[in-house]
C-alpha positions as CSV (number, residue, x, y, z in Angstrom):
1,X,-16.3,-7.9,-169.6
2,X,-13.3,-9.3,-171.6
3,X,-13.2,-11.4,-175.0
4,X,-9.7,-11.7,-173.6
5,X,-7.8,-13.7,-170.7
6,X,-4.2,-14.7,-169.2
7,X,-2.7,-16.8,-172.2
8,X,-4.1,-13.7,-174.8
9,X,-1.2,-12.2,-176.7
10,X,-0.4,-8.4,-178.1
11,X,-1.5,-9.6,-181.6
12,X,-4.7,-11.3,-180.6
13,X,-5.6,-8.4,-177.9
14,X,-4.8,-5.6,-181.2
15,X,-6.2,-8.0,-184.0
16,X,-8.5,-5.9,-186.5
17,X,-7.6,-2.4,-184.6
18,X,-6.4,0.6,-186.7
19,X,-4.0,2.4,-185.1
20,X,-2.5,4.7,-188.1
21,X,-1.4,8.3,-187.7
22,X,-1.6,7.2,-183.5
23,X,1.7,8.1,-181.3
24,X,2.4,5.7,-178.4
25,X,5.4,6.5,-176.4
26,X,6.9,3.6,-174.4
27,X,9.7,4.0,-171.8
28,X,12.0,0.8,-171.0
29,X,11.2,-0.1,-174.7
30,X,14.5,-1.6,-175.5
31,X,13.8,-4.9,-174.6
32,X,11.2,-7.4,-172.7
33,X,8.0,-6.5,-172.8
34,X,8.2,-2.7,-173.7
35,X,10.1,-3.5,-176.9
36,X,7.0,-6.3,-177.5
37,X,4.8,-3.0,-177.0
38,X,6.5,-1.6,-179.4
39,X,6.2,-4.4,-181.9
40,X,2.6,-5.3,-181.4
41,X,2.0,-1.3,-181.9
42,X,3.7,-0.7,-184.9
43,X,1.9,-3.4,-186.6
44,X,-1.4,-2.3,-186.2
45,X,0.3,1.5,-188.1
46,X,1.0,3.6,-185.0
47,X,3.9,5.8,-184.7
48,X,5.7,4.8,-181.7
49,X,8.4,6.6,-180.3
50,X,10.6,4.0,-177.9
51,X,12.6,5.7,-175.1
52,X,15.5,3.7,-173.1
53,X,18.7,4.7,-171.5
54,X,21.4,3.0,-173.9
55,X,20.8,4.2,-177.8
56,X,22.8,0.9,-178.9
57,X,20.1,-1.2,-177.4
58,X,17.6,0.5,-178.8
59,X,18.8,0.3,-182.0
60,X,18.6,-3.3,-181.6
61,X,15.5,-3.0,-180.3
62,X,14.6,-0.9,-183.5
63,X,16.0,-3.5,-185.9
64,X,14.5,-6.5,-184.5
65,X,11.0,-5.1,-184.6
66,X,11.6,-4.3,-188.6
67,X,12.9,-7.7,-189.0
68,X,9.2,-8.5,-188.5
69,X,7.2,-5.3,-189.4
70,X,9.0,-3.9,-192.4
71,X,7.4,-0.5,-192.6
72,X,7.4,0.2,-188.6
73,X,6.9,4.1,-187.8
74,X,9.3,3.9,-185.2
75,X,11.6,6.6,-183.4
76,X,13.7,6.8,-180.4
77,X,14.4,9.1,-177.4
78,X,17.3,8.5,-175.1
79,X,15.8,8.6,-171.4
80,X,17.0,8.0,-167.8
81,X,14.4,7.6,-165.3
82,X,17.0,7.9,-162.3
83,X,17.7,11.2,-163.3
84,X,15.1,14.3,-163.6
85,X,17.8,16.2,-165.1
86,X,17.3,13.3,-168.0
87,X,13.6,13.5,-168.0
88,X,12.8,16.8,-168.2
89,X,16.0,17.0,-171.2
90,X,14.3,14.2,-173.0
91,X,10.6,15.4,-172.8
92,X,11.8,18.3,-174.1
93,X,13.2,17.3,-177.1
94,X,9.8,14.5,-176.9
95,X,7.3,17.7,-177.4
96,X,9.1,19.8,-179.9
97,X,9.1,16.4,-182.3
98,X,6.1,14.5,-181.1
99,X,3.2,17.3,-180.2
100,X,0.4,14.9,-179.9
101,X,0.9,11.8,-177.6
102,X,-2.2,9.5,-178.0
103,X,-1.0,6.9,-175.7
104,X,1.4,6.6,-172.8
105,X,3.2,3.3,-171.8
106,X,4.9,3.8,-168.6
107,X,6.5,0.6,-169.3
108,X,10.0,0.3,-167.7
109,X,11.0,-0.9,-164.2
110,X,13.5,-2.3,-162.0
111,X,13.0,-5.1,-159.1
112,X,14.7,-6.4,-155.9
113,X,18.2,-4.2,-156.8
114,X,20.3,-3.9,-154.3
115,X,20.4,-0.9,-151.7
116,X,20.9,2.2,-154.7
117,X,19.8,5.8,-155.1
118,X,19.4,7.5,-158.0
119,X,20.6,10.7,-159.4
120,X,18.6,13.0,-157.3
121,X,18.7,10.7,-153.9
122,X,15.5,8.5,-154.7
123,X,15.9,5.4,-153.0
124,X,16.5,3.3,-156.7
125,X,13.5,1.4,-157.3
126,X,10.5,4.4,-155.9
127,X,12.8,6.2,-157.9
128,X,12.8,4.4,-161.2
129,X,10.0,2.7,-161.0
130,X,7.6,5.8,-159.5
131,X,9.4,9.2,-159.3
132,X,10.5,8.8,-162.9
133,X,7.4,7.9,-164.1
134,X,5.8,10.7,-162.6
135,X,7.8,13.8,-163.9
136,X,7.7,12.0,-167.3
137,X,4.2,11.8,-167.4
138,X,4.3,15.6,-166.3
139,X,6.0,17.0,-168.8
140,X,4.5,14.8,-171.6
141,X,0.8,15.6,-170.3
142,X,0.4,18.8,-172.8
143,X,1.3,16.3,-175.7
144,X,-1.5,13.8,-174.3
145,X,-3.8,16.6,-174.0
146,X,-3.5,17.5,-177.7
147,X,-3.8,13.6,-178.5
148,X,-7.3,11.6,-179.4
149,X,-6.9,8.5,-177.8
150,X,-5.9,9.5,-174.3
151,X,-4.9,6.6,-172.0
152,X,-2.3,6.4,-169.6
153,X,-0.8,2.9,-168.6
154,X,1.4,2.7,-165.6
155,X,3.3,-1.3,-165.3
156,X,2.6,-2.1,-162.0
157,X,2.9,-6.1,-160.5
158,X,1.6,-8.4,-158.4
159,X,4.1,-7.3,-156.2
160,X,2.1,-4.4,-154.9
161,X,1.1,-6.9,-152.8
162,X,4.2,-7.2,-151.1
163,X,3.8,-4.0,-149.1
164,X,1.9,-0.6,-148.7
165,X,3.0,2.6,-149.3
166,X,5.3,4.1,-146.3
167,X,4.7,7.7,-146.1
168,X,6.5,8.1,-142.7
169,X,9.8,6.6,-144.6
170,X,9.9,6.1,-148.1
171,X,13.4,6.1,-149.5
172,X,14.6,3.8,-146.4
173,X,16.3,6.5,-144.5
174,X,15.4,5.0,-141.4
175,X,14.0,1.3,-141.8
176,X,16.5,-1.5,-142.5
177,X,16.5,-1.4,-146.4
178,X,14.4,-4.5,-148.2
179,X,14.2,-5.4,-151.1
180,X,11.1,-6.9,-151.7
181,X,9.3,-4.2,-149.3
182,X,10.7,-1.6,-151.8
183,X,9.7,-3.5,-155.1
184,X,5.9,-3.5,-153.2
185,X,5.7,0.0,-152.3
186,X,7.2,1.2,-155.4
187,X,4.4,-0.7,-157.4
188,X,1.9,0.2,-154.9
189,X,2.8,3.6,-156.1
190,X,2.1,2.6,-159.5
191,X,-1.5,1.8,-158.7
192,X,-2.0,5.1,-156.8
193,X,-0.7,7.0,-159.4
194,X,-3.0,5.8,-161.8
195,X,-6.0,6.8,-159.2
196,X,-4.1,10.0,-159.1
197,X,-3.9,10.6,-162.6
198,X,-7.7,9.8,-163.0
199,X,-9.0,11.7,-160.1
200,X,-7.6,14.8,-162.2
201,X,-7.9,14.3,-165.6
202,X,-10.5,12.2,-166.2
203,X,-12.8,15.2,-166.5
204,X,-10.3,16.1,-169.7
205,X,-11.4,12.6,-171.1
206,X,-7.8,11.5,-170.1
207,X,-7.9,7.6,-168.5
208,X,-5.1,5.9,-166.7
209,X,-4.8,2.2,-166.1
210,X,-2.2,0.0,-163.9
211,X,-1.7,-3.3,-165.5
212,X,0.0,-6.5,-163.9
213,X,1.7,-8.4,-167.0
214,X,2.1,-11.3,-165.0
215,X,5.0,-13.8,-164.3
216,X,7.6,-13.1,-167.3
217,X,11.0,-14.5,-167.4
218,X,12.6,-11.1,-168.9
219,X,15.9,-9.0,-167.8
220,X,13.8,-7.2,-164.7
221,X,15.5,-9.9,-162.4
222,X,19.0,-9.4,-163.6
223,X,19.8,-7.9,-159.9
224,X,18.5,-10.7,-157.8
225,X,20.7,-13.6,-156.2
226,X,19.7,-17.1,-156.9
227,X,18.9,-17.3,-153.8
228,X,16.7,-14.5,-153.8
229,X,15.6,-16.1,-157.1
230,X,14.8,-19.3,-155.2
231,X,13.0,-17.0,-152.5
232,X,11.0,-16.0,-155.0
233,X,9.7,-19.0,-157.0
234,X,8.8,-20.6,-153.1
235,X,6.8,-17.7,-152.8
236,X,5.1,-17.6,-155.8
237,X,4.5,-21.5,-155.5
238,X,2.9,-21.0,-152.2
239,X,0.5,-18.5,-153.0
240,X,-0.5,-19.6,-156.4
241,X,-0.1,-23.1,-156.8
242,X,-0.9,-23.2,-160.2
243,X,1.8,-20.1,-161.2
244,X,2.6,-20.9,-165.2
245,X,5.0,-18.0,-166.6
246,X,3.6,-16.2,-169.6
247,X,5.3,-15.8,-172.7
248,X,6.4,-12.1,-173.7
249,X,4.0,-11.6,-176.1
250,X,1.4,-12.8,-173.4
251,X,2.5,-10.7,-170.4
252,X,2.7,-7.5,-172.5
253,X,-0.9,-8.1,-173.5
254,X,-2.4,-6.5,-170.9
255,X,-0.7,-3.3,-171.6
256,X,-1.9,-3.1,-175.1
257,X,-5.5,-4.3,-174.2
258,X,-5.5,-1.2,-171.4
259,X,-4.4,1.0,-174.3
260,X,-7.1,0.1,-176.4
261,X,-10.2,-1.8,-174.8
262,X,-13.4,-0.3,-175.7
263,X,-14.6,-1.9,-172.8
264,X,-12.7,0.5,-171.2
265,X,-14.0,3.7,-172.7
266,X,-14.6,6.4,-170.5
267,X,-13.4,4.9,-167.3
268,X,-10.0,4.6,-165.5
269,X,-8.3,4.8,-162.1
270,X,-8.3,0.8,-162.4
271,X,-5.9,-1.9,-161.8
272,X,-5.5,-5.0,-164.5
273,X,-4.5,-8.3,-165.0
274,X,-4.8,-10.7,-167.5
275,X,-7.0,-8.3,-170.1
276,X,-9.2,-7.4,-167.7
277,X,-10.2,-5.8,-164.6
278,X,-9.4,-6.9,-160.9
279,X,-12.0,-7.2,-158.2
280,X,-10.6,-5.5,-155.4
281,X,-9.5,-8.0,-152.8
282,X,-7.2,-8.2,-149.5
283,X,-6.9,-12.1,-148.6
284,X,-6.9,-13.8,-152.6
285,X,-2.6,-14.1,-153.0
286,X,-3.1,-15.3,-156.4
287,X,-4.4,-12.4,-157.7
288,X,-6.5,-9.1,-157.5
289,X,-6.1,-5.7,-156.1
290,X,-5.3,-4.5,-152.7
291,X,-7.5,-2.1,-151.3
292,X,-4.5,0.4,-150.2
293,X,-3.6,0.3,-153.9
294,X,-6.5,1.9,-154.7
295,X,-7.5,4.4,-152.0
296,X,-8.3,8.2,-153.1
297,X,-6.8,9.7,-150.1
298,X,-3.5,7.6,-150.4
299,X,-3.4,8.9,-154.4
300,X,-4.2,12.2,-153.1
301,X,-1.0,12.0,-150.3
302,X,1.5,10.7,-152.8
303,X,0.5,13.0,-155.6
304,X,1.7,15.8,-153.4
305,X,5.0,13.9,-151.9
306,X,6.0,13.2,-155.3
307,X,5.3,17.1,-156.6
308,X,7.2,17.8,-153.4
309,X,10.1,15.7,-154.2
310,X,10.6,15.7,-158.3
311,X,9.7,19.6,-158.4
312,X,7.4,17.9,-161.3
313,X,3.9,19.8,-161.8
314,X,1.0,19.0,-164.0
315,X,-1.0,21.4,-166.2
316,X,-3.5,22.1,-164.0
């Protein structure tokens, strides 16, 4: 189905694609593989409008990518995903300057942080990595309506493997907290979103995609121990022997080839990995989809916890 595969990069997966007078908005673009996004999208001539918590690092951000792409359409957008407050301030400001969205890179994340809430009582990474994600895409979804190339990509990992989503306990009120359980629900949430998203606005012409970038060595592990580190590595080593981390430019291909594939015209609600699409699968450890990931009725539960919990609604 794919021309494309797990050592492809951004440049190779956007090579010969025109991409001017295009907006992509990218959260966690300040660094790692949202600020490759970036790059990789403002050489191909889109606008793209990179949102991050700290302006000073996305200036940097902002000054590395001209470094390489002298005449990058770029903006900026100062954005907390642990606050809604922040989001809904932020999109705000987004759809007053940016009316048309044409593509959506729900880029940024946290992993294995320690036992944190955020602004509004989210346990930290459903709340980041999910909750945020969802009111943003809420209040940016009359901009992607007005936009032409409509696509929604939602970071999820490998991880989601890790663990279902607990609807009886979300937010660790009552279980002993875990990390790694939280890092797999909150990317399970990711893939049901993205079922979510497409169960309602595919009929608009409006496609969603989850994408696993694959093993990167970027800041999302800055709160993990070494020995949690170590935990890790045996884990990875014993359910994929042959584990090889990807460069940046490699793991944020998948996001880019999501954005764009033609293969991928007209269809959505999907989960990818390296530039193409997962068989569904709930014994392979080295890769694939889980089946819970990708259940209708699971999308269909979470869509109304998380409407219940951000306050967040969609144009309906």
């Amino acid at each position: 189905m794919s021309d494309f595969g797990w050592a492809s990069t951004t440049d190779e997966v956007l090579a010969g694609k025109d991409l001017s007078g295009r907006t992509v908005f990218i959260t966690g673009a300040n660094s790692g593989l949202g600020q490759e996004t970036a790059r990789a999208f403002a050489a191909r001539g889109a606008h793209v409008v990179m949102a991050g918590r700290d302006q000073a690092k996305l200036d940097a951000a902002v000054a590395a990518i001209r470094a390489e792409v002298a005449d990058a359409q770029l903006d900026t957008l100062t954005l907390d995903l642990t606050s809604l407050e922040s989001i809904r301030a932020a999109t705000s400001r987004a759809r007053q300057q940016f009316p048309a969205i044409d593509l959506l890179i729900n880029n940024a994340g946290v992993m294995a942080t320690p036992f944190l809430h955020t602004q509004d009582g989210f346990e930290m990474q459903l709340g980041t990595n999910h909750f945020g994600h969802f009111a943003l895409t809420a209040e940016l979804m009359p901009a992607i309506e007005r936009g032409s190339l409509r696509r929604i990509v939602n970071l999820s990992s490998r991880g989601h493997h890790m663990a279902p989503f607990d609807f009886d306990d979300p937010n660790f009120v009552h279980r002993p907290y875990n990390p790694w359980a939280s890092y797999g629900q909150s990317k399970t949430a990711n893939v049901l979103f993205t079922v979510g998203l497409e169960q309602r606005f595919a009929v608009l012409g409006i496609h969603a995609y989850a994408v696993h970038p694959g093993g990167i060595d970027t800041n999302l592990d800055r709160h993990m121990t070494e020995e949690m580190r170590e935990g890790l590595m045996q884990r990875i080593a014993k359910s994929d022997p042959g584990f090889r981390f990807k460069t940046i430019p490699q793991g944020a291909a998948t996001s880019c080839w999501a954005a764009t594939a033609e293969e991928l015209e007209g269809r959505g609600g999907v989960y990818c990995e390296d530039c193409h699409v997962a068989e569904v699968d709930d014994e392979r450890r080295d890769g694939g989809v889980r089946s819970y990931a990708l259940n209708p009725s699971f999308a269909e539960r979470l869509w109304k916890l998380s409407e219940e919990l951000t306050g967040a609604r969609f144009p309906s």
